[in-house]
N, C-alpha and C positions, 0 to 999 in steps of 0.2 A: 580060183580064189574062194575061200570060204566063206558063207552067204556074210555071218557074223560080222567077219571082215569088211566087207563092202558095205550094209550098213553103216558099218561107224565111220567108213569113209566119207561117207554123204554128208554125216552129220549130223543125224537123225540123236534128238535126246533121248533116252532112257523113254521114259515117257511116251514121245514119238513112236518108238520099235514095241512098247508093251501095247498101246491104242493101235496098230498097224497089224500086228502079230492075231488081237483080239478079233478083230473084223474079219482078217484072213481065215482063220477058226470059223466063226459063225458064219463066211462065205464059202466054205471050201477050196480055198484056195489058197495061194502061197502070199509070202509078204512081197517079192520080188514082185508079181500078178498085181496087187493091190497096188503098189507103187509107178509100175508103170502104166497101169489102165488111169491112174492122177497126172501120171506129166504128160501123159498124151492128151488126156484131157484140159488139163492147163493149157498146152500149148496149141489146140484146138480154139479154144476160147480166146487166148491173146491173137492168135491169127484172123481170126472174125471179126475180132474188132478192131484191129489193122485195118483191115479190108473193106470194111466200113467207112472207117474215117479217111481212105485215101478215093474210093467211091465217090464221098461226100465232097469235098477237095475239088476234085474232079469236076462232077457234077456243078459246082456254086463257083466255082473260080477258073475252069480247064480256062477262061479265053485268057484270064492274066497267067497263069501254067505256059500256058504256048505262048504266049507274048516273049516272057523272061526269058523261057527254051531258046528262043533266038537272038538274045542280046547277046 
């Protein structure tokens, strides 16, 4: 499928695709590159802080966690 095409499928605005394009340029690199080095990294960051807060959880509450576990 043609890169073009997949952009607009995303749903990337005008705007979006010209700031993304721009970076890719002064990076040497491609917009697909730029785009997925973001959602991996997005999805990096959301996953930490999941891990975090279920850590914490854990940590300050595991005896009522395991308590409920067996009801």
């Amino acid at each position: 499928m043609p890169s073009a095409k997949t952009k607009k499928l995303i749903g990337f605005t005008e705007e979006q695709v010209a700031a993304i394009n721009t970076l890719a340029t002064r990076q040497g690199t491609t917009f697909t590159a730029i785009v997925s080095e973001a959602v991996d990294e997005y999805a990096s960051v959301r996953t930490n802080a999941m891990d975090q807060i279920l850590d914490r959880l854990l940590t300050e509450h595991g005896d009522i966690i395991d308590r409920l576990s067996r009801t």
